[in-house]
C-alpha positions as CSV (number, residue, x, y, z in Angstrom):
1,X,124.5,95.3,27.0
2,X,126.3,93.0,25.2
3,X,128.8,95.4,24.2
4,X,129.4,96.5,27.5
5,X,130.5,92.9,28.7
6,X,132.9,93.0,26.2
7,X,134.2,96.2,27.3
8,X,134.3,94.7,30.9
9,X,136.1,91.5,29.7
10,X,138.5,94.0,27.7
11,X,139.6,96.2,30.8
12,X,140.1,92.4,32.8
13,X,142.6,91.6,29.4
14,X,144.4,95.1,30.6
15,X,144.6,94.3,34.2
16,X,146.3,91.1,32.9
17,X,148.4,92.5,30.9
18,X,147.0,90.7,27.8
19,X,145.6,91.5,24.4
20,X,141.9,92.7,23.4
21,X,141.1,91.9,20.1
22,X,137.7,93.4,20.4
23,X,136.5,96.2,17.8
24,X,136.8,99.4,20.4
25,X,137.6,102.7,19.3
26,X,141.1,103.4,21.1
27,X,140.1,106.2,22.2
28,X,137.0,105.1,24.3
29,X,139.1,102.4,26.1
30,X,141.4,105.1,27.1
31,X,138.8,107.4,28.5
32,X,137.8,104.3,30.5
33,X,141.4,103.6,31.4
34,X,141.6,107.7,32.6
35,X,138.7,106.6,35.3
36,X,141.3,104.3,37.5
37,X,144.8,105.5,36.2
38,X,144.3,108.7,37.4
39,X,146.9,110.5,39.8
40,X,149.8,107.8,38.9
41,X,152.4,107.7,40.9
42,X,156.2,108.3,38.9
43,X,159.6,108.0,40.1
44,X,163.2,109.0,38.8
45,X,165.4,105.7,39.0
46,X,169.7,105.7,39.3
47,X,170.3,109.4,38.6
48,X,172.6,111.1,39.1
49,X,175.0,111.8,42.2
50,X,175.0,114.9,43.2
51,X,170.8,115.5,41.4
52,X,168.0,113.7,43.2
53,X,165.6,115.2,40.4
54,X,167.5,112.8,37.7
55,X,167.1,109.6,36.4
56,X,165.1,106.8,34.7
57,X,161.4,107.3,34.3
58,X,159.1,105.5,35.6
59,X,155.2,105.5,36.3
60,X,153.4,103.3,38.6
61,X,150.3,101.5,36.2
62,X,148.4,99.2,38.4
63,X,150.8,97.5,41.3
64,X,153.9,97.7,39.1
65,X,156.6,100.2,38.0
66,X,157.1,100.3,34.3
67,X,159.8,102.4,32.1
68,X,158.6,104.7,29.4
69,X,160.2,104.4,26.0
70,X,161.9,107.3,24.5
71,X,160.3,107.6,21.1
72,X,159.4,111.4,20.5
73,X,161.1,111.7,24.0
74,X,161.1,115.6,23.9
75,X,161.5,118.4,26.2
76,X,157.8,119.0,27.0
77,X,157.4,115.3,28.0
78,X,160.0,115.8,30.8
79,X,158.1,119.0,31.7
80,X,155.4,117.3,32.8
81,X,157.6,114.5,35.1
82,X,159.0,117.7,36.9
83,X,156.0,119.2,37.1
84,X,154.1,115.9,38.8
85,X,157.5,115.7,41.2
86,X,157.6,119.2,42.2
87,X,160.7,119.4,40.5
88,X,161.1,123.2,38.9
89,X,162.2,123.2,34.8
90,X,163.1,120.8,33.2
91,X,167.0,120.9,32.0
92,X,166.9,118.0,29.9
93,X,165.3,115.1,28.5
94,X,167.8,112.2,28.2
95,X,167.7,109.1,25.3
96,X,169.0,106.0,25.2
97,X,168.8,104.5,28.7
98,X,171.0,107.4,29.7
99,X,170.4,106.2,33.4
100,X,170.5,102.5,32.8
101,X,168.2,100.1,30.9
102,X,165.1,99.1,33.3
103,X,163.7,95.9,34.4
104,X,160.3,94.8,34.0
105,X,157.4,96.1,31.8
106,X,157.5,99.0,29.2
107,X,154.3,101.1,30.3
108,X,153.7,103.7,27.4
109,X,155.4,104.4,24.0
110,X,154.7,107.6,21.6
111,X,154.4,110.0,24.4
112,X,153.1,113.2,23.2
113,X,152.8,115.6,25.7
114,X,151.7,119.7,25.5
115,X,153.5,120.3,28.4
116,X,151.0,121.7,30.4
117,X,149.8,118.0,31.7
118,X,149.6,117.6,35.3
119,X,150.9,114.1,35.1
120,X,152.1,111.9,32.4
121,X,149.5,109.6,32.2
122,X,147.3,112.6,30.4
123,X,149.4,113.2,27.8
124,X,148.9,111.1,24.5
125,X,150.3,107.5,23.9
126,X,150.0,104.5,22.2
127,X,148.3,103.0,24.9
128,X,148.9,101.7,28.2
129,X,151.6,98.8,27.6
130,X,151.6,99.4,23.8
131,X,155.3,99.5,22.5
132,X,157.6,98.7,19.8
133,X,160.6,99.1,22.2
134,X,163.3,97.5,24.2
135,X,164.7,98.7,27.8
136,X,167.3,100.2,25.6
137,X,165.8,102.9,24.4
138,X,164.4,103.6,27.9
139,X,163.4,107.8,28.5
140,X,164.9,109.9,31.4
141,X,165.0,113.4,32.9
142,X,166.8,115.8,34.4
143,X,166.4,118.8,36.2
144,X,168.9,121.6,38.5
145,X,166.8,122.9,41.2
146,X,167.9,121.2,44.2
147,X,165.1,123.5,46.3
148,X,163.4,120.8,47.1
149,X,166.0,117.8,48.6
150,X,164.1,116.2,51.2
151,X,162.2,112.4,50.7
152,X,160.4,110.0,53.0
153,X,161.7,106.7,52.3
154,X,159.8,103.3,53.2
155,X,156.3,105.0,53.9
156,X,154.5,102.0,52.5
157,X,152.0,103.3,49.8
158,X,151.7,106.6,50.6
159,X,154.1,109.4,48.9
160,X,153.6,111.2,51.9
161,X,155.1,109.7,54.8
162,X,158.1,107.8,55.7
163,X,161.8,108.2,57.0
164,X,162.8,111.9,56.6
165,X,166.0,112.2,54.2
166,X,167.7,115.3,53.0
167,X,170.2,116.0,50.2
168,X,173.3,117.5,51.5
169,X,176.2,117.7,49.7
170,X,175.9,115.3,47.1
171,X,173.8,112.4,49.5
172,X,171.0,111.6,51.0
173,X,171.2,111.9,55.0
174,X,169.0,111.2,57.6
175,X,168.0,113.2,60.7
176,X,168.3,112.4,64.3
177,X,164.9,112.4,66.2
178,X,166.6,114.6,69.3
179,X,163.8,117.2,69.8
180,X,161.9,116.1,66.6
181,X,158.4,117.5,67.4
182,X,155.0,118.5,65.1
183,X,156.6,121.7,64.0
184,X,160.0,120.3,62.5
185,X,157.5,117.7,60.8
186,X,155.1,120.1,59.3
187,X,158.3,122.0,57.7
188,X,158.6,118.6,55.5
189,X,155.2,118.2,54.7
190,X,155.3,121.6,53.6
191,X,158.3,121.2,51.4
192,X,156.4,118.3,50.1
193,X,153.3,119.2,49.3
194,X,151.8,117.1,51.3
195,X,149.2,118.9,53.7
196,X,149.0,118.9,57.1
197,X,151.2,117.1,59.8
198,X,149.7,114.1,61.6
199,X,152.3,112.7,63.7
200,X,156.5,113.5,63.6
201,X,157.6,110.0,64.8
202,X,160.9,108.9,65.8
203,X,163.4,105.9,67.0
204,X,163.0,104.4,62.9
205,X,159.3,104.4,62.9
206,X,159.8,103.8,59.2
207,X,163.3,101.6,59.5
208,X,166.3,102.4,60.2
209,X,168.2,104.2,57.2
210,X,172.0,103.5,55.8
211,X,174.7,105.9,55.3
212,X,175.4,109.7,56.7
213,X,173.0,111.2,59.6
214,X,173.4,114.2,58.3
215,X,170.9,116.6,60.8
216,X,171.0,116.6,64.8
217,X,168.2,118.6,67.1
218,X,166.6,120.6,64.4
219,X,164.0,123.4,65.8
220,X,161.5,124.6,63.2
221,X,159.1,127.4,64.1
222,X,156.7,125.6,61.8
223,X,156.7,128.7,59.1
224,X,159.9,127.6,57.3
225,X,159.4,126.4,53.3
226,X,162.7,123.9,53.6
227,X,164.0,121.7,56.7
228,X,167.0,123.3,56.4
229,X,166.1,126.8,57.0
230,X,165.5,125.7,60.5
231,X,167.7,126.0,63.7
232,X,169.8,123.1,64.3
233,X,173.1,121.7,66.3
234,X,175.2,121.0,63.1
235,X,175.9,118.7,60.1
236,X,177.0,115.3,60.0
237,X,176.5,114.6,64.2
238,X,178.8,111.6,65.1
239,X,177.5,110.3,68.3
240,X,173.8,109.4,67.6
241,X,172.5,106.0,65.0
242,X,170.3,105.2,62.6
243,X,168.0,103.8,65.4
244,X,166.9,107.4,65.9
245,X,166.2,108.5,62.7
246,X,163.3,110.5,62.5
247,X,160.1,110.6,60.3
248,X,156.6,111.7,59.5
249,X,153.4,111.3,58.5
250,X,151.4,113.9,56.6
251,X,147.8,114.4,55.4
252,X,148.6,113.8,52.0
253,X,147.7,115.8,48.8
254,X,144.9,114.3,47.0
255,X,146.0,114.3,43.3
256,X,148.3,111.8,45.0
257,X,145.3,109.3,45.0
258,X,145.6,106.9,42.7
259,X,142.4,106.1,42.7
260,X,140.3,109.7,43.4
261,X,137.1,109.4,45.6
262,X,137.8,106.4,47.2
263,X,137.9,105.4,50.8
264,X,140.5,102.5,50.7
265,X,139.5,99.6,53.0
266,X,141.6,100.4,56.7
267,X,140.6,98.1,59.0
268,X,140.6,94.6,59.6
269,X,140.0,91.6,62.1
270,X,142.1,89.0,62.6
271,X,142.8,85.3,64.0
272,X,139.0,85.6,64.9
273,X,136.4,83.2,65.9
274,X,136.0,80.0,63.2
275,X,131.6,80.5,63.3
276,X,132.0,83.9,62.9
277,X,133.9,86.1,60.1
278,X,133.0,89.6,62.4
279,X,135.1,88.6,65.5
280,X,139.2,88.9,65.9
281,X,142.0,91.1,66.3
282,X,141.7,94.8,65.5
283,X,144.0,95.9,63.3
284,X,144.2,99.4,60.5
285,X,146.1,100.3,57.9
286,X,148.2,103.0,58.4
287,X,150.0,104.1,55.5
288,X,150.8,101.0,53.9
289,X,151.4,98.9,56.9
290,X,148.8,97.1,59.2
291,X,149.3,98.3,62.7
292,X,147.3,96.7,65.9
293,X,145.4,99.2,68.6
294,X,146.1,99.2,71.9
295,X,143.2,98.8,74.7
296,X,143.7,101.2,76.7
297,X,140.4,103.1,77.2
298,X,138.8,100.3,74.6
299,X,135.2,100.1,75.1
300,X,131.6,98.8,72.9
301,X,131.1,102.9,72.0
302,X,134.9,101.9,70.4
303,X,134.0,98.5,68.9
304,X,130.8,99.8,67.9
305,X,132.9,102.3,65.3
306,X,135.1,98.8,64.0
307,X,131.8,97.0,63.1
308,X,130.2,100.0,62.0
309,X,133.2,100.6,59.6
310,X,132.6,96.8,58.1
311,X,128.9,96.8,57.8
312,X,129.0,94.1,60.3
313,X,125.8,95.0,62.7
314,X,126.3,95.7,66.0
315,X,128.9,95.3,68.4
316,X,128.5,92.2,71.1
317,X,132.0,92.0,73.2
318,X,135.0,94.9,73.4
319,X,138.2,92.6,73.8
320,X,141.0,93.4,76.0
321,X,144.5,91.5,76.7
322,X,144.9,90.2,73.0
323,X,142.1,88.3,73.3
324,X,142.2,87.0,69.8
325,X,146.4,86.4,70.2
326,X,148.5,89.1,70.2
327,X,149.7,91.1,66.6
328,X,153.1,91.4,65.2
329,X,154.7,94.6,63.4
330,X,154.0,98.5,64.7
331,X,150.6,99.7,67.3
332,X,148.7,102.1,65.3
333,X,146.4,103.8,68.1
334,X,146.3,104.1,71.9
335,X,143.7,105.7,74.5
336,X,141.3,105.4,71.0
337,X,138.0,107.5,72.8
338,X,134.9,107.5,70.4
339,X,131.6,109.0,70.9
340,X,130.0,105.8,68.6
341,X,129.0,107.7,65.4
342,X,132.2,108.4,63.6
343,X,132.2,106.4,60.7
344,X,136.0,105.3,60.4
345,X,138.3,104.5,64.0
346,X,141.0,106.7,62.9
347,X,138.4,109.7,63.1
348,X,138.2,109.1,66.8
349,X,140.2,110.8,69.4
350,X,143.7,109.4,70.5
351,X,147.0,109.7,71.3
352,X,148.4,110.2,68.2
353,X,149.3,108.1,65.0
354,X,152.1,105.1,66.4
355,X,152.5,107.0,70.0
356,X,151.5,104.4,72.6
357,X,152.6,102.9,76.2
358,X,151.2,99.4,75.8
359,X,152.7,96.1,73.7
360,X,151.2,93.8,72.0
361,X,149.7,91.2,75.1
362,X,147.2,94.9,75.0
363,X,145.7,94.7,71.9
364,X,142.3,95.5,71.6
365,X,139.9,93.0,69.8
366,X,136.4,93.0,68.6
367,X,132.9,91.0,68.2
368,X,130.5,91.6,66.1
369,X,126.9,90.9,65.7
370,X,126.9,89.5,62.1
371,X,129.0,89.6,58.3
372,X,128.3,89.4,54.9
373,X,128.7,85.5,54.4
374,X,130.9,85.7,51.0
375,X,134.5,87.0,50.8
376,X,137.2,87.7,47.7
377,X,141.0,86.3,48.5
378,X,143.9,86.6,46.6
379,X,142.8,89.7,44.7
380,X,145.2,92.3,42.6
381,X,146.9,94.3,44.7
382,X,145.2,97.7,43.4
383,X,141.5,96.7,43.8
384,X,140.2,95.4,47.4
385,X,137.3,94.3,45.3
386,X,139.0,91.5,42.9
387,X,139.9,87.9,44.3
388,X,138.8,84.2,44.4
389,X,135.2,84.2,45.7
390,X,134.5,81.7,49.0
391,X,131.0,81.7,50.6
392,X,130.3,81.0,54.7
393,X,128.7,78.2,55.0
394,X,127.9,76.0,57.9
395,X,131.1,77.5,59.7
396,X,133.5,77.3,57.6
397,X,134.7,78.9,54.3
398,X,134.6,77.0,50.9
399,X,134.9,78.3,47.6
400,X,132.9,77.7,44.3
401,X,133.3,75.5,41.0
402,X,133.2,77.9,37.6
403,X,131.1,75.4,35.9
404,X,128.5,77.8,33.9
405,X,130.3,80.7,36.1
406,X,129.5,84.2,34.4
407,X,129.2,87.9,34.2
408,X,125.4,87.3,35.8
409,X,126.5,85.3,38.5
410,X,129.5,87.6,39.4
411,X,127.1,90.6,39.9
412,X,125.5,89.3,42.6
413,X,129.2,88.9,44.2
414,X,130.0,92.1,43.2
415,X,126.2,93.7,44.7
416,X,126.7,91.6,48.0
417,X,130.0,93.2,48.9
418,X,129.1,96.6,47.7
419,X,131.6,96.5,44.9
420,X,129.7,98.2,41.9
421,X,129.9,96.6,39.0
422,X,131.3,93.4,37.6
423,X,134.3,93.8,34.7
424,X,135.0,90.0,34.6
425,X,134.1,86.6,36.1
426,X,137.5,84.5,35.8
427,X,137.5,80.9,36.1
428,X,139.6,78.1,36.1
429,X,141.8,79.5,39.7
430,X,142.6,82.7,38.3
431,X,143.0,84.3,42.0
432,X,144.9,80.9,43.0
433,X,143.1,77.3,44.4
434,X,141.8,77.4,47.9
435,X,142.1,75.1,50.5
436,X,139.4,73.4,52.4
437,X,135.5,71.9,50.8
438,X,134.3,73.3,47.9
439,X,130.7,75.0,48.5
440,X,128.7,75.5,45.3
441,X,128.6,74.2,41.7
442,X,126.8,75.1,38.8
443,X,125.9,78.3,40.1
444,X,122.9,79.9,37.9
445,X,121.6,83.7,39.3
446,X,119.3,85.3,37.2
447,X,121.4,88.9,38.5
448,X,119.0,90.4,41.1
449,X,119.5,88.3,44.3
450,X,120.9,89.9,47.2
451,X,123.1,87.3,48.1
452,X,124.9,84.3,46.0
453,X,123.5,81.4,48.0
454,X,120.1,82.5,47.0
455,X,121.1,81.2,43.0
456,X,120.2,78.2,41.6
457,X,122.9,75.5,42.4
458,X,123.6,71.8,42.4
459,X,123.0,71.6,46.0
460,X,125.6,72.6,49.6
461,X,129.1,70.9,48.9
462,X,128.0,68.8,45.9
463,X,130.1,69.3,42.8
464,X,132.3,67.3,40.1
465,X,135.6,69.8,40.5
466,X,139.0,70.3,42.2
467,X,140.2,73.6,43.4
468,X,141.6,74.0,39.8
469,X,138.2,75.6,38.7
470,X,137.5,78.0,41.4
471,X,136.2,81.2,40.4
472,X,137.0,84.8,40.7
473,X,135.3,88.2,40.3
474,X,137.0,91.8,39.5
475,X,134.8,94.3,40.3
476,X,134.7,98.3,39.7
477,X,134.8,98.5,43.2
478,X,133.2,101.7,43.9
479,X,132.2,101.5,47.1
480,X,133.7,100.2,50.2
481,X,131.5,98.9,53.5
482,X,129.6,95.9,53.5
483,X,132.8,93.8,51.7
484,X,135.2,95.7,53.8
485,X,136.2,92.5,56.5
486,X,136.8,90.3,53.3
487,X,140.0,91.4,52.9
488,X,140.9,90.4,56.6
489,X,140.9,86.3,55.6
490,X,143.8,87.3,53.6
491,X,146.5,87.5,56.1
């Protein structure tokens, strides 16, 4: 046991970015690492002009881009990128910062690929973050096929929606949203290999783009493998702008996932009552933006789905008229019609993703029976289950001193929220100070209690710290219910 808290404390080092200095066998902490690095996202940065499938290399590794260094740089490295991009054969495998140095971390060094890899995270390395290295000696690709030159720009966190751009003649173009329909969209997704269409939406769902619109009134029959096979008015129209530029939204292809078998948390309530952490504004996350629903149609069978979704009992009041103040940014849902079992809102009937004739004084709001009284704030950006821990108490949130604060305690955290395991139990503000009283000190669980407030303790709000010594937990975060409204207190 002992050597599995180290091993715990040693993945926390690597989601800092620090050193582990404890005797592992490399390889084991890179089969661990394989567990949550899987799927990882890359990219090809400042390539060339007239070749979308060139440039810089880099790999998304937990929130942040990072360059790969070019030692043993080789041919069947760059395989693999094209491969993982959909990108044909490889032409080259450029040295040197061929494409410009980068910015920010170096991610892996000694890549050692077979070239049959499925992404460049399996192939062999020194390690994630491991380099002797500078930005100069950054790797790149580059590859001729231009079958595929379509992107969705500004989707958020999902590869697999966004503002539709296509490659025409040496630059990225949009397309204007006349008689963009499900069909048209599905042609992209397609090309993509990204799964079904959800929605095809237009007037800059996804922001308005910059330069050439470069397709007008384009009419798929659905069956085409690239947007430009279909029928459309002409290149380059002249009399429509950027505030119709069209986009979509697709299933998605799982492999994309960076974290496989895992629901992320979508939902949320907001600007809720101050007694009770289950009450407030409805709002989802739709990929990579929050997005507000709209009451039309909003009932308890509705509502019912929202508290299900947080593990926060049953529904008491279906709000109507922005009861709870009224959102900012995009409506998700509209007409939402549930028969009360589904287990996630979004699996309910509706309009469509973003397709809605309400604004925001309409948006639908939630009460709840009861929550979970502990929530984590401030936590990395890749794990929902990661943050400063504050506990409910007597109305009002307040967080805890780390005097004595350990692995023991933190897995009662972690249990309560439905998080899996604990990997670490920082101290001294790791997650940032709060605000507000301070709600338990010298915190002593023995590791089975249900909740945190059922440790031993000093006593409610008495403690000999400042906000300097709050504590955090990072758990594995497995599993995604009863902690689920946490992440509302956030915003």
């Amino acid at each position: 046991m002992h050597g599995l808290s180290i091993l715990f404390n040693c993945y926390a080092c690597y989601l800092w970015f620090c050193s582990c200095q404890h005797f592992f066998d490399q390889l084991v902490l890179v089969d661990i690492f394989s567990l949550f690095i899987a799927a990882t996202p890359v990219r090809l940065v400042n390539g060339l002009s007239n070749n979308p499938y060139s440039g810089r290399v880099e790999i998304l590794l937990y929130g942040q881009w990072a360059t790969v260094c070019d030692d043993h740089w080789d041919l069947a490295d760059a395989q693999v990128v094209c491969r993982e991009l959909g990108c044909g054969r490889v032409l080259s495998a450029p040295r040197g910062a061929t494409f410009g140095p980068g910015q920010g971390p170096i991610g892996l060094d000694d890549v050692n690929c077979n070239g049959h890899e499925s992404e460049l995270t399996q192939c062999g390395h020194g390690g994630l973050w491991t380099h002797d290295c500078g930005h100069s000696e950054d790797a790149g690709h580059c590859q001729g096929s231009l079958s595929q030159s379509v992107r969705l720009v500004n989707g958020g966190n999902g590869p697999c929606s966004g503002r539709v751009e296509v490659f025409l003649q040496g630059q990225w173009a949009t397309v204007f949203d006349d008689d963009w329909d499900l069909a048209d969209a599905q042609v992209v997704c397609r090309q993509l290999g990204c799964g079904r269409v959800l929605s095809a939406p237009g007037g800059a769902t996804f922001g308005p783009g910059q330069g050439p619109i470069g397709l007008e009134e384009v009419n798929c029959n659905g069956h085409e493998s690239e947007l430009t096979q279909c029928d459309l008015i002409g290149l380059w129209p002249h009399y429509c702008g950027h505030q119709e530029d069209a986009g979509v939204v697709c299933e998605g292809n799982t492999s994309m996932n960076m974290w496989p078998g895992v629901d992320w948390p979508s939902v949320r309530l907001v600007n809720g009552l101050s007694n009770n952490p289950c009450s407030g504004r409805v709002e989802i996350l739709l990929y990579g933006q929050w997005a507000t629903v709209c009451d039309h149609g909003w009932d308890l069978v509705d509502a019912q789905v929202v508290c299900r979704q947080l593990g926060c009992g049953r529904v008491l009041f279906a709000a109507h008229g922005a009861t709870f103040g009224p959102g900012q940014g995009p409506i998700g849902l509209d007409d939402v019609n549930c028969n009360g079992h589904e287990s996630e809102l979004t699996q309910c009937g509706h309009r469509g993703l973003w397709t809605h004739d309400c604004g925001h004084q309409e948006d639908a709001g939630v009460v709840c029976e009861a929550g979970p009284p502990v929530r984590l704030v401030h936590g990395l950006s890749n794990n929902p289950c990661s943050g400063r821990v504050e506990v409910f108490l007597q109305g009002q949130w307040a967080t805890v001193c780390d005097d004595d604060w350990d692995l023991v305690d933190a897995q009662v955290v972690c249990r309560q929220l439905g998080c899996g395991r604990v990997l670490s139990a920082p101290r001294g503000a790791t997650f940032g100070p709060g605000q507000g009283p301070i709600g338990l000190d010298d915190v002593n669980c023995n590791g089975h209690e249900s909740e945190l407030t059922q440790c031993g303790h000093r006593g409610l709000w008495t403690h000999d710290c400042g906000h300097h010594e709050d504590v955090g937990v990072v758990c594995e975060g497995n599993t995604f219910n009863m902690w689920l409204h946490n992440i509302c207190f956030v915003f």
